[in-house]
C-alpha positions as semicolon CSV with decimal commas, in nm:
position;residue;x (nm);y (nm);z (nm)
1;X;12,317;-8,096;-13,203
2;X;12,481;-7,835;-13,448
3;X;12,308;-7,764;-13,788
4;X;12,450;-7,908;-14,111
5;X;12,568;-7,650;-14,345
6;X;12,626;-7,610;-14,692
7;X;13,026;-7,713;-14,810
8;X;13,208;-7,336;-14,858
9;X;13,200;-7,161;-15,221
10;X;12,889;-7,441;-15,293
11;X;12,589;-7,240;-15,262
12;X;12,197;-7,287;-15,258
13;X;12,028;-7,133;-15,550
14;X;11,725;-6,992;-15,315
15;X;11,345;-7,017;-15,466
16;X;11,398;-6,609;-15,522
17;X;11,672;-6,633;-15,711
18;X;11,617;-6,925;-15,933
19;X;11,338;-6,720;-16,141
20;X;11,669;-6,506;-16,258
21;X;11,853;-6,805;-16,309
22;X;11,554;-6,969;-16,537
23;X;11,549;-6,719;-16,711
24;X;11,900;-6,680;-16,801
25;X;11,853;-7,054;-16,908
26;X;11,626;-7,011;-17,148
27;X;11,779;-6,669;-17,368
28;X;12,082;-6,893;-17,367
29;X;11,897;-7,208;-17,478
30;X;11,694;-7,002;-17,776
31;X;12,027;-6,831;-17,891
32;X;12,236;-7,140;-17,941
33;X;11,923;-7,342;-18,073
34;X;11,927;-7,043;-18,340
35;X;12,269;-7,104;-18,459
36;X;12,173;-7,446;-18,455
37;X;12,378;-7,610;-18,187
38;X;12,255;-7,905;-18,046
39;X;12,278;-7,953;-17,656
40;X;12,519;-8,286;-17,537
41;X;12,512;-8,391;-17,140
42;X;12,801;-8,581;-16,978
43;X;12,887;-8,709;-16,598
44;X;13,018;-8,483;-16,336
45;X;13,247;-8,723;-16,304
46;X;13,545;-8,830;-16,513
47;X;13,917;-8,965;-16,455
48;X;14,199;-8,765;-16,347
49;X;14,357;-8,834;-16,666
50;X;14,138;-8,619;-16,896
51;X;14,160;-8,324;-16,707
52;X;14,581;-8,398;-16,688
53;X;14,627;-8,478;-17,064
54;X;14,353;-8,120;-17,166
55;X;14,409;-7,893;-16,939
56;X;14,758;-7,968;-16,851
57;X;14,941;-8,102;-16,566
58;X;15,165;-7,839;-16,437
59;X;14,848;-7,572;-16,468
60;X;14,698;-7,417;-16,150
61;X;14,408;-7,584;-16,216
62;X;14,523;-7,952;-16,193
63;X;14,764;-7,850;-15,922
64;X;14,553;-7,692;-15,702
65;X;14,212;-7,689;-15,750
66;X;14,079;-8,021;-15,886
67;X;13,863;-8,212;-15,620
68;X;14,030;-8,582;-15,735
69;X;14,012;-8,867;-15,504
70;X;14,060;-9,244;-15,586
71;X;13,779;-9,474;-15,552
72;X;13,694;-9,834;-15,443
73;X;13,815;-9,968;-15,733
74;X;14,167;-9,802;-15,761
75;X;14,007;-9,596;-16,045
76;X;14,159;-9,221;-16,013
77;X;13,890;-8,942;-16,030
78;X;13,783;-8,576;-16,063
79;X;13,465;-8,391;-16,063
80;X;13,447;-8,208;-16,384
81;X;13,656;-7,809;-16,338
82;X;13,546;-7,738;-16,693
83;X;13,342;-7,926;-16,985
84;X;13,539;-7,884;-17,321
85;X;13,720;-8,161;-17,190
86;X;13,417;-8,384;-17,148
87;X;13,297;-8,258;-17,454
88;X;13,540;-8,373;-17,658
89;X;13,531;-8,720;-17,468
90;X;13,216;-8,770;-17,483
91;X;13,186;-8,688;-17,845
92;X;13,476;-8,920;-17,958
93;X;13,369;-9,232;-17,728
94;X;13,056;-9,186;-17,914
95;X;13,187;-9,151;-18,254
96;X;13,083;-8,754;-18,309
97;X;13,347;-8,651;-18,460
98;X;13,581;-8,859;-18,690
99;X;13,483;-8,691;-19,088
100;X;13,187;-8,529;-18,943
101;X;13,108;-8,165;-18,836
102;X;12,945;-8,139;-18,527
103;X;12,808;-7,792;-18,333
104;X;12,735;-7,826;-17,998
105;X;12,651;-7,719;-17,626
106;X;12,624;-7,792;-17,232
107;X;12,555;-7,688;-16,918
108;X;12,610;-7,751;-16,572
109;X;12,782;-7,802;-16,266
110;X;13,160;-7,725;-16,254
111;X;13,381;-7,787;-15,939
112;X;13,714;-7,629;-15,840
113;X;13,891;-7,572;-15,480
114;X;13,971;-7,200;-15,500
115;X;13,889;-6,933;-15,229
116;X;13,562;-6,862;-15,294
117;X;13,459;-6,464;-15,398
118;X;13,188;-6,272;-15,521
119;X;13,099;-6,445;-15,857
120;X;13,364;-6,713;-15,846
121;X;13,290;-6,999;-15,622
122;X;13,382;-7,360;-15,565
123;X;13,114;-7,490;-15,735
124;X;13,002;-7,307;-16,025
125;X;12,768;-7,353;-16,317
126;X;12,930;-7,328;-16,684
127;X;12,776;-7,314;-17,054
128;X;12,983;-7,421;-17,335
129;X;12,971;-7,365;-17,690
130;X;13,175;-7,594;-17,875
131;X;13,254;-7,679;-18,270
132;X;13,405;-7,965;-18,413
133;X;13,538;-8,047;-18,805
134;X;13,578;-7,716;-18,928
135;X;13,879;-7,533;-19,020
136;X;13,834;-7,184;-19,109
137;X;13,789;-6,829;-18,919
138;X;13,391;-6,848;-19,030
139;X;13,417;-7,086;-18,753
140;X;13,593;-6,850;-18,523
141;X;13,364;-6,594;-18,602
142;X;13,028;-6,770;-18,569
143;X;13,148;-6,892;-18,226
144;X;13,198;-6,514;-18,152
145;X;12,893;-6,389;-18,291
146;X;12,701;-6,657;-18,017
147;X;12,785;-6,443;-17,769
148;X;12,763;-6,099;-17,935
149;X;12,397;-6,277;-17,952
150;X;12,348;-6,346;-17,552
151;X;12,467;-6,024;-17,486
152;X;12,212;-5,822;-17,720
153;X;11,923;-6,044;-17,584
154;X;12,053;-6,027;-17,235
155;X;12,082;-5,640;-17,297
156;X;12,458;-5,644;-17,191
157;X;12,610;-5,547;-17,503
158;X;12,708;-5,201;-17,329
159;X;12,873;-5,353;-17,059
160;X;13,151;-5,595;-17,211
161;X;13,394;-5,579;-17,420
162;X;13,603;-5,838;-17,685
163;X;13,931;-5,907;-17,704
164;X;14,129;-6,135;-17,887
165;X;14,476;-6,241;-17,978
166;X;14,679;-6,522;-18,225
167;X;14,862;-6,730;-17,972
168;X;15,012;-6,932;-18,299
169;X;15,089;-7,282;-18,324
170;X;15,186;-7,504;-18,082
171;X;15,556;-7,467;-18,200
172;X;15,549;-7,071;-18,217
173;X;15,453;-7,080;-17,868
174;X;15,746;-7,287;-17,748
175;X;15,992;-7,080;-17,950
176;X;15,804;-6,788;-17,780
177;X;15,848;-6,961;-17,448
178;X;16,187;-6,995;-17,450
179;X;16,242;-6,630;-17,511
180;X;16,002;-6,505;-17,277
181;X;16,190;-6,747;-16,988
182;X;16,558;-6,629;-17,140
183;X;16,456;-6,256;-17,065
184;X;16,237;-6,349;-16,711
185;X;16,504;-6,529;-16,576
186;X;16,701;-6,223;-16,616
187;X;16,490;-6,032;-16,457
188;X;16,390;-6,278;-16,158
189;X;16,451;-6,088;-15,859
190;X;16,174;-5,845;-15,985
191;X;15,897;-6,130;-16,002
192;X;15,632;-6,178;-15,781
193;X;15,627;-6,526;-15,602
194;X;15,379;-6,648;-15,849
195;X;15,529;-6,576;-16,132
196;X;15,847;-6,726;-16,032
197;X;15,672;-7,038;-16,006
198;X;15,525;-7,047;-16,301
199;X;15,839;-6,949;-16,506
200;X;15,981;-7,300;-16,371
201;X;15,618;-7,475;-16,498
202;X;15,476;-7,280;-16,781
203;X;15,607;-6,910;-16,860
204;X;15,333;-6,821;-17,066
205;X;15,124;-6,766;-16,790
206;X;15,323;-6,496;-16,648
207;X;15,123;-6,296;-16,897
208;X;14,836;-6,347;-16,741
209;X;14,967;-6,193;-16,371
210;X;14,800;-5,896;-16,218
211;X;15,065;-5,761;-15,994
212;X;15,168;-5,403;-16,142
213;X;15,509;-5,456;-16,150
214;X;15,519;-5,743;-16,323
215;X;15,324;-5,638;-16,592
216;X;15,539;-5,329;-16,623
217;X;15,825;-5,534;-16,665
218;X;15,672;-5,698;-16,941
219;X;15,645;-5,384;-17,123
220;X;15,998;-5,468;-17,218
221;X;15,980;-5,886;-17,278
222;X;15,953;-6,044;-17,621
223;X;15,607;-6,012;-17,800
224;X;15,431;-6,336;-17,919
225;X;15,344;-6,121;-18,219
226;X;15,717;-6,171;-18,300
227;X;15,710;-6,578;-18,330
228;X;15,368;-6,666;-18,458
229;X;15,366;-6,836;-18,796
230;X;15,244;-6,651;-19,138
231;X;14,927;-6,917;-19,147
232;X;14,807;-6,814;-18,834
233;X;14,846;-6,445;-18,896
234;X;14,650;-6,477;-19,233
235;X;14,389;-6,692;-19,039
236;X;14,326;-6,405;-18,783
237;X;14,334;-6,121;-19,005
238;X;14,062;-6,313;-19,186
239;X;13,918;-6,327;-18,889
240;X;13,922;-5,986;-18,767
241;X;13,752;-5,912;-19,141
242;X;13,458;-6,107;-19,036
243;X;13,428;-5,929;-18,724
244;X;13,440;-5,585;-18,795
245;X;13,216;-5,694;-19,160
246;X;12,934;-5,807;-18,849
247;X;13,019;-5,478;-18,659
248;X;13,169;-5,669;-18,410
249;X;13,468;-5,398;-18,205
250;X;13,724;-5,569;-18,027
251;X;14,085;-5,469;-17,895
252;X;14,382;-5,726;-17,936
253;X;14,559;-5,807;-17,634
254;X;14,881;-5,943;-17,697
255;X;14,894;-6,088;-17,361
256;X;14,608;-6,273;-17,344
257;X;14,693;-6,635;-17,360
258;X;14,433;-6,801;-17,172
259;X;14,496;-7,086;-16,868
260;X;14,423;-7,344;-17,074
261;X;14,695;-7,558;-17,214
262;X;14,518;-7,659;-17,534
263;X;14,422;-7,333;-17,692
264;X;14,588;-7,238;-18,073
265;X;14,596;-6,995;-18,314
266;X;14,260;-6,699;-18,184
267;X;14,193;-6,702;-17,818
268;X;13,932;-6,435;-17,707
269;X;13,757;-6,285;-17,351
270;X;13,505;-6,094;-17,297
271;X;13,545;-5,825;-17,050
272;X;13,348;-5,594;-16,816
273;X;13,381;-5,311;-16,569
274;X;13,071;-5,424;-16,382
275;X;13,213;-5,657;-16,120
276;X;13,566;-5,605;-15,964
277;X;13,823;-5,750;-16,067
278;X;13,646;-6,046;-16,154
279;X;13,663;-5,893;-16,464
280;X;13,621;-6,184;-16,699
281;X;13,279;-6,336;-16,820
282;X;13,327;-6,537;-17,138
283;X;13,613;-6,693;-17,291
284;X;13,719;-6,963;-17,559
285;X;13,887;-7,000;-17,819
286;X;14,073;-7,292;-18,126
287;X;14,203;-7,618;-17,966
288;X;14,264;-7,781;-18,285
289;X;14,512;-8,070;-18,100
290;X;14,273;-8,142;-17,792
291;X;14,060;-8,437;-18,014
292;X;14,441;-8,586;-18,072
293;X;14,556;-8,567;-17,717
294;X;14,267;-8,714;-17,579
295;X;14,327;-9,039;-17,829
296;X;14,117;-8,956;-18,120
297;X;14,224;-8,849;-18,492
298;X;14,305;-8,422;-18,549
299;X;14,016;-8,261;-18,570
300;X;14,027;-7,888;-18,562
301;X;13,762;-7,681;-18,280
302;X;13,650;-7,380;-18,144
303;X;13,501;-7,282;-17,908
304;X;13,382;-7,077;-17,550
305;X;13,294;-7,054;-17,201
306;X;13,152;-6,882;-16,922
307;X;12,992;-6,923;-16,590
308;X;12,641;-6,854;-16,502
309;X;12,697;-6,724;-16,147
310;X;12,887;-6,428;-16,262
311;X;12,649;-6,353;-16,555
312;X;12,355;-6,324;-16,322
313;X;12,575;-6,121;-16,112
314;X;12,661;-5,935;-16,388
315;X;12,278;-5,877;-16,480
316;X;12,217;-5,794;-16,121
317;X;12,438;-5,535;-16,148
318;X;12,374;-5,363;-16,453
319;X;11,995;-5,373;-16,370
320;X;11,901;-5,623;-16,689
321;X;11,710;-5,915;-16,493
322;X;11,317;-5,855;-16,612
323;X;11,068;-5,750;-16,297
324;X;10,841;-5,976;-16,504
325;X;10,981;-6,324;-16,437
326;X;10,953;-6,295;-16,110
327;X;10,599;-6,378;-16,144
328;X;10,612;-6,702;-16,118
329;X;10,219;-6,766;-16,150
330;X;9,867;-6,618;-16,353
331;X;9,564;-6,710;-16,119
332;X;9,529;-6,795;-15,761
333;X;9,247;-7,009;-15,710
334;X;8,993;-6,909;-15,414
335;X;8,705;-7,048;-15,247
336;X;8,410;-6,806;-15,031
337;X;8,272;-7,131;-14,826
338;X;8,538;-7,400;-14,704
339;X;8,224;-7,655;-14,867
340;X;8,375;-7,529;-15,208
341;X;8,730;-7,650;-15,160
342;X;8,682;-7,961;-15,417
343;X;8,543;-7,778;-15,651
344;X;8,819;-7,541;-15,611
345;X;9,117;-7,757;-15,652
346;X;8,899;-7,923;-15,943
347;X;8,907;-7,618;-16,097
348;X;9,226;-7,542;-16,086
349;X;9,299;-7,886;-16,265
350;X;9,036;-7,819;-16,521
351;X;9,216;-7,521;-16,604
352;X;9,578;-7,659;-16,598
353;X;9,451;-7,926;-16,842
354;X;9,264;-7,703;-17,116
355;X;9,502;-7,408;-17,138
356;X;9,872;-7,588;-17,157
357;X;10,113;-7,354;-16,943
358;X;9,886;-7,186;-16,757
359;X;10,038;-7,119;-16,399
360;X;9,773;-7,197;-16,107
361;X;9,779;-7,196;-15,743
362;X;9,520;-7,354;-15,578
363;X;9,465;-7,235;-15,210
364;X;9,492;-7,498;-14,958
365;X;9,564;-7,528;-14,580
366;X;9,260;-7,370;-14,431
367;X;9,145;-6,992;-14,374
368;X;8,933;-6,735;-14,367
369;X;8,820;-6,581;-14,707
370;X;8,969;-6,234;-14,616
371;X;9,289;-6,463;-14,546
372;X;9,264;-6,720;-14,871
373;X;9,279;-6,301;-15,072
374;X;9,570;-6,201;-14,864
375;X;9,757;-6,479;-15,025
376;X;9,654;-6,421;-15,314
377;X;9,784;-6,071;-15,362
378;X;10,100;-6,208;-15,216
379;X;10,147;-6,473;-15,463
380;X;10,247;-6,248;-15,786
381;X;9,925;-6,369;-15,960
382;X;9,779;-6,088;-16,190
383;X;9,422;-6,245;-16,155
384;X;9,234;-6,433;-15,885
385;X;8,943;-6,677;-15,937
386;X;8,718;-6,652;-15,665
387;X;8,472;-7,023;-15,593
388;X;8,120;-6,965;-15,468
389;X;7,862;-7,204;-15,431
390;X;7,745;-7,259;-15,839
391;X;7,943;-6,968;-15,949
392;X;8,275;-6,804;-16,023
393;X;8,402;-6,463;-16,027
394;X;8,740;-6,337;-16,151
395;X;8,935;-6,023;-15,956
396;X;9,259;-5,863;-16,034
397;X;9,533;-5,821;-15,832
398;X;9,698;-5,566;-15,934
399;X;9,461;-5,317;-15,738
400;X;9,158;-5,310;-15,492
401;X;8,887;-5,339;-15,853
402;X;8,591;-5,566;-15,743
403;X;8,511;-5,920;-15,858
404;X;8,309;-5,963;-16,143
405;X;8,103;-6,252;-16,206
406;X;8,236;-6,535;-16,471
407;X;8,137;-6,781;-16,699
408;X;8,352;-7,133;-16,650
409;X;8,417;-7,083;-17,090
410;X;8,463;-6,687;-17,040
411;X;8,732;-6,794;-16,752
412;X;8,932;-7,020;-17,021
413;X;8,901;-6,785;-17,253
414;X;9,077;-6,523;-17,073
415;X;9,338;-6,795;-16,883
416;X;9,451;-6,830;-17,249
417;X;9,478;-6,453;-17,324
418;X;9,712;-6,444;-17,073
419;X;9,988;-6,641;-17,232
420;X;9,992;-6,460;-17,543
């Protein structure tokens, strides 16, 4: 009988990884908890139509790549490709939003049917930051400065870059689109495939192509710069004041335009060298109409992206994940004389209970003492506690030093040194 393996592009996070992904968790958790965002969790599951009326139905995304199926009841559904969508649902369903300002974040599981690369994958795991009720470029800004945060306490700030752009309103980018598709369609025969397809669907994203010569023709098409209105333009240069007043550098890109049908007005991406072409690892930007589209009453937002995968990648590869969090525990528990194994494991809980956090392993399974130590140097513990009959000794790990006897009070004692 052949083994069952994992769906392609959905991956195992492996118990040696996962200390790298932990701790990833928790930088981002204590830098969005500083700028006091508030963490909102909503089903992997949601209808087709949310994704449709966000994201947009001629996008690559809902063409392509969304896993949708109907159900039992006739209902038509998707697993989740990205959560501002959700975000916004969930907030308005729960009345989060109307006259209020909300700031807020989530993780978790993403899903999208794309051929699965180094850092990009099928299923992937995405943070978002999103803000709700609030007008202004602080807004803009703030959600910037989030992730100039992550990056400083991730120690990546060398290895990204910003950049930004005003995609206007709405109506400046269909007067923009109209242009752009007059001067493409003149120019046809010289477009990839792709980008023929998309002039039919959604010319804006003929920006975003990589092929060479495409962008090379583009040296020559109409700028966006050209349509957007004079309140956007005084909103971003406001912006880019706040930015460079934080020391924030950035480059504008006027062809960044994002894939995302909802965005407004400052769209953003951070960028790094680090890993291929998958160049991109954070994005976002205003989608002051999404709250409207989705049924509720305007309410301008902000916000940002980025998947987890290709930020531990990234820290992989810029040499930024701590050798320390790989130790996963602080004593391995011991026994000389296989008559002490209840007191050792009743140790071990007696030590779990009076210092809060401590990490213990207790050995069980059998062995020789000279076996019981083998593991214990294996484990990543710094210390060993060692069970004789009526007494204890403690013994470091981190070289061949000899046990020392050890007080049951003097052991606590020093089990909550450790944490500090």
């Amino acid at each position: 009988m052949s083994k069952i393996q994992a769906i392609r592009g959905m991956n195992d996070i492996l118990p040696d990884e996962s200390p790298s992904w932990q701790y990833l968790e928790r930088v981002i958790s204590d830098v969005v908890h500083s700028y006091g965002y508030k963490e909102i969790r909503f089903p992997i599951l949601e209808q087709t139509q949310l994704f449709k009326r966000s994201i947009g139905e001629v996008t690559d995304i809902v063409e392509k790549e969304m896993y949708s199926f109907t159900d039992r009841n006739g209902d038509d559904l998707s697993l989740r490709p990205e959560g501002t969508a959700c975000c916004v649902r969930a907030a308005e369903q729960h009345g989060l939003l109307y006259n209020q300002q909300q700031r807020l974040w989530y993780r978790g599981p993403m899903f999208r049917h794309e051929r699965p690369q180094k850092g990009r994958y099928r299923q992937f795991h995405q943070v978002g930051v999103e803000s709700f009720g609030m007008t202004g470029p602080d807004i803009d800004a703030e959600i910037i400065l989030v992730s100039v945060a992550l990056w400083r306490a991730l120690g990546l700030t060398n290895h990204v870059r910003l950049e930004i752009n005003n995609i206007g309103t709405a109506d400046d980018r269909r007067a923009y689109g109209q242009a752009l598709t007059s001067f493409l369609k003149s120019h046809e025969e010289q477009l990839d495939e792709d980008s023929r397809r998309r002039l039919q669907s959604n010319p804006l994203r003929v920006l975003d192509s990589k092929v060479p010569e495409t962008q090379a023709l583009l040296a020559d098409a109409p700028k966006l710069s050209e349509f957007v209105s004079a309140e956007t333009v005084s909103h971003y240069q406001l912006l880019k004041s706040l930015l460079s007043a934080n020391q924030v550098s950035f480059t504008e890109n006027q062809r960044l335009v994002r894939g995302l049908d909802y965005y407004n007005n400052l769209v953003f991406e951070w960028i790094t060298d680090a890993l291929g072409a998958q160049g991109t690892v954070c994005a976002g930007g205003r989608y002051d109409s999404l709250v409207a589209q989705l049924g509720g009453r305007g309410t301008p937002a902000v916000g940002l992206a980025f998947g987890m995968e290709r930020l531990v990648l990234l820290m992989q590869e810029t040499g930024n994940i701590p050798e320390s969090i790989s130790n996963v525990l602080d004593l391995y528990v011991v026994y000389s004389d296989d008559s002490q194994l209840g007191q050792a494991i009743m140790l071990s809980e007696k030590l779990r209970q009076q210092v809060q956090g401590l990490r213990v392993q207790c050995h069980v399974g059998g062995g020789k003492f000279s076996s019981q130590l083998k593991k214990a140097y294996a484990s990543g513990a710094a210390f060993a506690v060692i069970v004789d009959p009526g007494s204890l000794r403690w013994r470091a790990l981190t070289d061949e030093s000899a046990a020392e006897a050890i007080a049951l009070d003097e052991l606590i004692q020093r089990s909550r040194a450790l944490l500090v």
